[in-house]
C-alpha positions as CSV (number, residue, x, y, z in Angstrom):
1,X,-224.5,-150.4,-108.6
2,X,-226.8,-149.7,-105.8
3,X,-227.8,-146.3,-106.2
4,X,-227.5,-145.4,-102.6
5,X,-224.0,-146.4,-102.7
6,X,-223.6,-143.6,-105.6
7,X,-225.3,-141.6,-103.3
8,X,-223.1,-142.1,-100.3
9,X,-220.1,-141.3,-102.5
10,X,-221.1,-137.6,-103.3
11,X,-222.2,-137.4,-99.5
12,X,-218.5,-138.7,-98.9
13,X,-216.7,-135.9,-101.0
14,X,-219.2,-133.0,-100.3
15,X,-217.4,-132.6,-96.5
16,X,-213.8,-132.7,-97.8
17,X,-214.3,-130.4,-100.2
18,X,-216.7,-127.6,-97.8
19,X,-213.5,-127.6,-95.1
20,X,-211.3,-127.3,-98.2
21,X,-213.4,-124.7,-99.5
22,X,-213.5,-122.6,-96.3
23,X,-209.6,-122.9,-95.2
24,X,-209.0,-121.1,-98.6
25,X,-211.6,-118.4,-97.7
26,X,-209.9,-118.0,-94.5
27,X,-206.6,-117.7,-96.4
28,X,-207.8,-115.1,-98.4
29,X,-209.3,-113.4,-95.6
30,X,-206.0,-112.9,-94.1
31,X,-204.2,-111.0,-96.8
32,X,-205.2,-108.0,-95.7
33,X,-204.2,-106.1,-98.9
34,X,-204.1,-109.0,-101.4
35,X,-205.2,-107.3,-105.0
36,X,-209.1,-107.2,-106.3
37,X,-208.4,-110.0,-108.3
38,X,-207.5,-112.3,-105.6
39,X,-210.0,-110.7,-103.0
40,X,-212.8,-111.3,-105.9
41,X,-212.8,-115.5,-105.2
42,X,-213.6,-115.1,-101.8
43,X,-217.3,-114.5,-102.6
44,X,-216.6,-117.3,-105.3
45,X,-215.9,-119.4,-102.9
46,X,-218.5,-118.6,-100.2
47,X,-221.0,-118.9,-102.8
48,X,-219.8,-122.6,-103.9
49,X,-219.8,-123.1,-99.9
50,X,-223.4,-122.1,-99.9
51,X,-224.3,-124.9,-103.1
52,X,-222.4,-127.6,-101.4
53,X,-224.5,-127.3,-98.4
54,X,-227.4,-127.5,-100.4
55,X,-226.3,-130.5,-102.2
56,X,-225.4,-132.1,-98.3
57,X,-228.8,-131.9,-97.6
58,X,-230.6,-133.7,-100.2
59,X,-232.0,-136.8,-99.2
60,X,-230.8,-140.2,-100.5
61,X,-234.6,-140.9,-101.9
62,X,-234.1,-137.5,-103.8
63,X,-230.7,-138.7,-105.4
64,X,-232.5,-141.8,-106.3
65,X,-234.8,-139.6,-108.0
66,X,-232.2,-137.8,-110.1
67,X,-230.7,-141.0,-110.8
68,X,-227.1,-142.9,-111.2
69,X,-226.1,-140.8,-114.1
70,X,-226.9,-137.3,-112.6
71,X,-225.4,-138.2,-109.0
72,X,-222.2,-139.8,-110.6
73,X,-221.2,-137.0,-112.4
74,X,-222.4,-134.7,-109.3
75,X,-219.5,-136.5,-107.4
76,X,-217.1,-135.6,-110.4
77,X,-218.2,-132.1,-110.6
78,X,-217.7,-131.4,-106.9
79,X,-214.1,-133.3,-106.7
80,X,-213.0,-131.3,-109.9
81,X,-213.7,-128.5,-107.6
82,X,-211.7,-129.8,-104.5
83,X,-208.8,-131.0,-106.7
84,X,-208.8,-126.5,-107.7
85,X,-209.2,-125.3,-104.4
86,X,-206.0,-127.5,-103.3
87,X,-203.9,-126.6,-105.7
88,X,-205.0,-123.2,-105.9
89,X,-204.1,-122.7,-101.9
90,X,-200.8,-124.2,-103.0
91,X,-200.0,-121.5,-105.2
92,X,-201.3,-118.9,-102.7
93,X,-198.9,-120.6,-100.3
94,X,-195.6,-120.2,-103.1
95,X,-197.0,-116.6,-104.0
96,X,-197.4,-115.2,-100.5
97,X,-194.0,-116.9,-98.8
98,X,-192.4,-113.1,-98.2
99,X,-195.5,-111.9,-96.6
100,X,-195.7,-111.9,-93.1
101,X,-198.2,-111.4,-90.3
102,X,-201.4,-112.2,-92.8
103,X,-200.5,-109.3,-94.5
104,X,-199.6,-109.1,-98.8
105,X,-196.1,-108.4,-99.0
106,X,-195.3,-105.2,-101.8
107,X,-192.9,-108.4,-103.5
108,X,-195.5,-110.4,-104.0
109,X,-198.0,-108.2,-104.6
110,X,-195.9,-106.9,-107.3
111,X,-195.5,-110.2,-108.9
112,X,-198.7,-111.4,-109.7
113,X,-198.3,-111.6,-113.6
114,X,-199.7,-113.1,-116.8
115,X,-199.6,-116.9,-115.0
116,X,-201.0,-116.3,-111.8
117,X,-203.5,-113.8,-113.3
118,X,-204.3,-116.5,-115.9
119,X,-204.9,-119.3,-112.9
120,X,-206.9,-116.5,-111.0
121,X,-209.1,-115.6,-113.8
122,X,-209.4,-119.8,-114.4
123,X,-210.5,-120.7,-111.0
124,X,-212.8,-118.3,-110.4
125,X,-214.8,-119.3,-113.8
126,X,-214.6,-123.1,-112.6
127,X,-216.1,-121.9,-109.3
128,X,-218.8,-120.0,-110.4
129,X,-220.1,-122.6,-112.6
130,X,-219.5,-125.0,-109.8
131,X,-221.8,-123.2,-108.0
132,X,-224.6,-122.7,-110.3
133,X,-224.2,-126.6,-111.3
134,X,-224.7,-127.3,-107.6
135,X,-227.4,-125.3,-107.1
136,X,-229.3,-126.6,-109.7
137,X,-228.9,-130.5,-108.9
138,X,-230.4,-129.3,-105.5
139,X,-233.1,-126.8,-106.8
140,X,-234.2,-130.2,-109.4
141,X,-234.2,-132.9,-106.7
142,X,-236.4,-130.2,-104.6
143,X,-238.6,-129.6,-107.9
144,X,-238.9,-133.4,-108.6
145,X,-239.8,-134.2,-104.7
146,X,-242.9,-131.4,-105.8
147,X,-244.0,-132.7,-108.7
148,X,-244.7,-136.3,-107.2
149,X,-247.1,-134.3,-105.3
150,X,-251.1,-133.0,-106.3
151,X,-250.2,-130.1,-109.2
152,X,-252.0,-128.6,-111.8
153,X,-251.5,-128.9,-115.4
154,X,-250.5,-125.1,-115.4
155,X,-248.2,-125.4,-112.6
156,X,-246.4,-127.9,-113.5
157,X,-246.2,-126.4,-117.4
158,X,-245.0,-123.1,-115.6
159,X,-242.0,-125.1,-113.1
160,X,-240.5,-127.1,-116.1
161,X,-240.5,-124.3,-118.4
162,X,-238.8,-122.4,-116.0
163,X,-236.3,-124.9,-115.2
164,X,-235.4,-126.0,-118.5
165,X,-234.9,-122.1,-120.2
166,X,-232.3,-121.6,-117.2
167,X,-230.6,-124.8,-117.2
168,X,-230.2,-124.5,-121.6
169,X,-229.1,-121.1,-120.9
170,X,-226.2,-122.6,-118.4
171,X,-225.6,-125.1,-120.9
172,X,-225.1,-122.5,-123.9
173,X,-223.0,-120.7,-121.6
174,X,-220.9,-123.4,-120.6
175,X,-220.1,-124.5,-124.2
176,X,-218.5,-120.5,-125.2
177,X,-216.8,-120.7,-121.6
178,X,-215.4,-124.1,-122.8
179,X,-214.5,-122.8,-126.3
180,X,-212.5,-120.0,-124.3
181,X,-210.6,-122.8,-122.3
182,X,-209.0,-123.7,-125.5
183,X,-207.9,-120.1,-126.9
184,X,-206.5,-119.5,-123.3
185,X,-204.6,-123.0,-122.9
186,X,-203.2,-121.5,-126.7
187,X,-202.1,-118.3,-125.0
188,X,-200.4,-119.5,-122.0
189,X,-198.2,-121.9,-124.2
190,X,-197.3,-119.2,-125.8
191,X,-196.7,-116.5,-123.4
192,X,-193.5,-114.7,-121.6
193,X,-193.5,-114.8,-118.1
194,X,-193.4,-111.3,-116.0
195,X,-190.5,-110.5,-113.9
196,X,-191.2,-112.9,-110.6
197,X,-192.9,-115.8,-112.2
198,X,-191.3,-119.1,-112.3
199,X,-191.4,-122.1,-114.5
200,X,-194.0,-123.1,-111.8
201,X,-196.5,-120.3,-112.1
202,X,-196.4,-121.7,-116.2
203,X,-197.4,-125.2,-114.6
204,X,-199.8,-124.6,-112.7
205,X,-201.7,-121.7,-114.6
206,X,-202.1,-124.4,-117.7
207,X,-202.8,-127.4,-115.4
208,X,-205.7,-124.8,-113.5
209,X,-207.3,-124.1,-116.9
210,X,-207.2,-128.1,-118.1
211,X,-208.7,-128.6,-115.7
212,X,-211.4,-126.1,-115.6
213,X,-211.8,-127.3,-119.3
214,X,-213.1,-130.8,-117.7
215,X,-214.9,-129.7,-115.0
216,X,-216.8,-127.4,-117.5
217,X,-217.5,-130.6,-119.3
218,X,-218.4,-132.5,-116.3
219,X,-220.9,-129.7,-115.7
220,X,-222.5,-129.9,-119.2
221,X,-223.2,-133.4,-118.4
222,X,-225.0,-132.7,-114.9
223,X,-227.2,-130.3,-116.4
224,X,-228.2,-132.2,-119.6
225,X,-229.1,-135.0,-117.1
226,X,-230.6,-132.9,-115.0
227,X,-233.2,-131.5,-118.1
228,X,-233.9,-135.3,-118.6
229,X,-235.0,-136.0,-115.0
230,X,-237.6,-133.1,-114.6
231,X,-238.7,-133.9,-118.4
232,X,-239.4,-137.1,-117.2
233,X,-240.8,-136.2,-113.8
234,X,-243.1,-133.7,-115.6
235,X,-244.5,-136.6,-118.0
236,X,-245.2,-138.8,-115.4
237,X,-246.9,-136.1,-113.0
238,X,-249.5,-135.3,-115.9
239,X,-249.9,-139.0,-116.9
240,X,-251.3,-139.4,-113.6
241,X,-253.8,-136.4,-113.7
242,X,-255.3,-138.1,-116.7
243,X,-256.8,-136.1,-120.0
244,X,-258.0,-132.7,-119.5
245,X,-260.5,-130.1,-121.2
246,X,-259.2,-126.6,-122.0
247,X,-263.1,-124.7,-122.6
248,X,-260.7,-121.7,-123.3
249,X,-262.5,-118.1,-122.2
250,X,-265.8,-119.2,-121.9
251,X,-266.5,-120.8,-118.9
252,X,-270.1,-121.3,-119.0
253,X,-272.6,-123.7,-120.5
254,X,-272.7,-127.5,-121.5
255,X,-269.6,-128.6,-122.9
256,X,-268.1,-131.2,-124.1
257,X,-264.1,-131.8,-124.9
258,X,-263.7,-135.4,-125.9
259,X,-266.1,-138.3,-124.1
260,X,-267.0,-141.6,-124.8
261,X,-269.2,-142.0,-121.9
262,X,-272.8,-141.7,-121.6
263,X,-273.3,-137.6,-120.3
264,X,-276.1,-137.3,-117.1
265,X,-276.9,-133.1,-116.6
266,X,-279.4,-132.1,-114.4
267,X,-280.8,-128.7,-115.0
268,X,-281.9,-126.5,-111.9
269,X,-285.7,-124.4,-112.6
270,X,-285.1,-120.7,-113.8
271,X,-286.4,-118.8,-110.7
């Protein structure tokens, strides 16, 4: 497949998904004393609004950079997170139909149980390791567009090991997040719903967290693509600077690493 049509799809769903994203903040915004809980995924969701408009301005050569794999499973990552944010704003709709005038009602405030709790809690994990898988495909295409350019050996040993400690840290993070999924999908099979939660609430708290499940794993695939791409970006950025001498600490006198060529040294008079 032509790798700028791969492109063009993640272009495609990035503008769907940033109005979807900000209707919902809106939403939020006008529940004027919706609980902490609730309140707390409006900076989730402005900060996934802030990665997808970082991911909107890479370039097309910078996604060929990263490669079909990485921009493939981009595109996945951010529909997982539209797919939430819809039916997450369709549960706000359900929970908030007494309220009136943007304003919380005390009945549905008061209803806010183990489900819609559980669904909260769920989202707002999906959407803050949207954002940090965003953010990184952006930061790495920026990184590789760097490292096709005149670097030292030092700088580019310092970028890579930078990159590659936080994006295995991600990856560690993401695997006990998704381990978590699974003891929570237990729970929720399991559990009584509180006075005011429907059948519904049930639904939708166990599709939110299935679904955070895959888009945690959708994620974990970004990122181990992404450590492959500046690996190789790196390899190919010191292949091109050719063998180098490390004299260590002292920088003086004649010498010699490893030469097979015949050695000219012209030595200035003492004065």
């Amino acid at each position: 497949m032509d790798p700028f049509s791969i492109a063009a799809g993640v272009v495609g769903i990035v503008a769907p998904t940033l109005h979807c994203v900000r209707l919902l903040v809106k939403d939020l915004q006008n529940i004027a004393d919706a609980p902490d809980a609730v309140k707390a995924l409006t900076t989730d969701l402005q900060s996934v609004g802030l990665a997808l408009a970082s991911v909107q301005a890479v370039t097309d050569p910078q996604w060929k950079s990263l490669g079909d794999a990485v921009t493939a499973q981009s595109e996945a990552a951010i529909t997982s997170c539209k797919t939430s944010c819809e039916r997450f704003k369709t549960s706000l709709d359900r929970w908030t139909r007494h309220s009136t005038d943007g304003t919380l009602s005390w009945r549905d405030r008061a209803t806010l149980g183990v489900f819609r709790q559980g669904h909260i809690k769920s989202i707002s994990e999906q959407l803050q390791k949207c954002n940090i898988t965003l953010t990184s495909v952006a930061s790495i295409a920026t990184l590789h567009s760097s490292l096709q350019q005149t670097q030292t050996a030092e700088e580019i040993k310092t970028m890579i090991s930078t990159k590659e400690t936080a994006i295995n840290d991600e990856i560690a993070a993401i695997n006990d997040l998704s381990a978590e999924t699974i003891a929570q999908l237990e729970t929720l099979a399991l559990a009584e719903p509180d006075e005011g939660e429907t059948d519904a609430d049930q639904t939708g708290a166990t599709k939110q967290v299935a679904m955070e499940k895959r888009a945690l794993a959708e994620s974990r695939k970004v990122l181990e693509g992404l450590l492959l791409v500046i690996q190789t970006a790196a390899a190919n950025a010191q292949a091109r600077q050719g063998p180098t001498v490390n004299f260590g600490s002292h920088n003086k006198g004649q010498q010699v690493g490893v030469n097979s060529g015949t050695i000219y040294t012209t030595f200035g008079r003492k004065g």
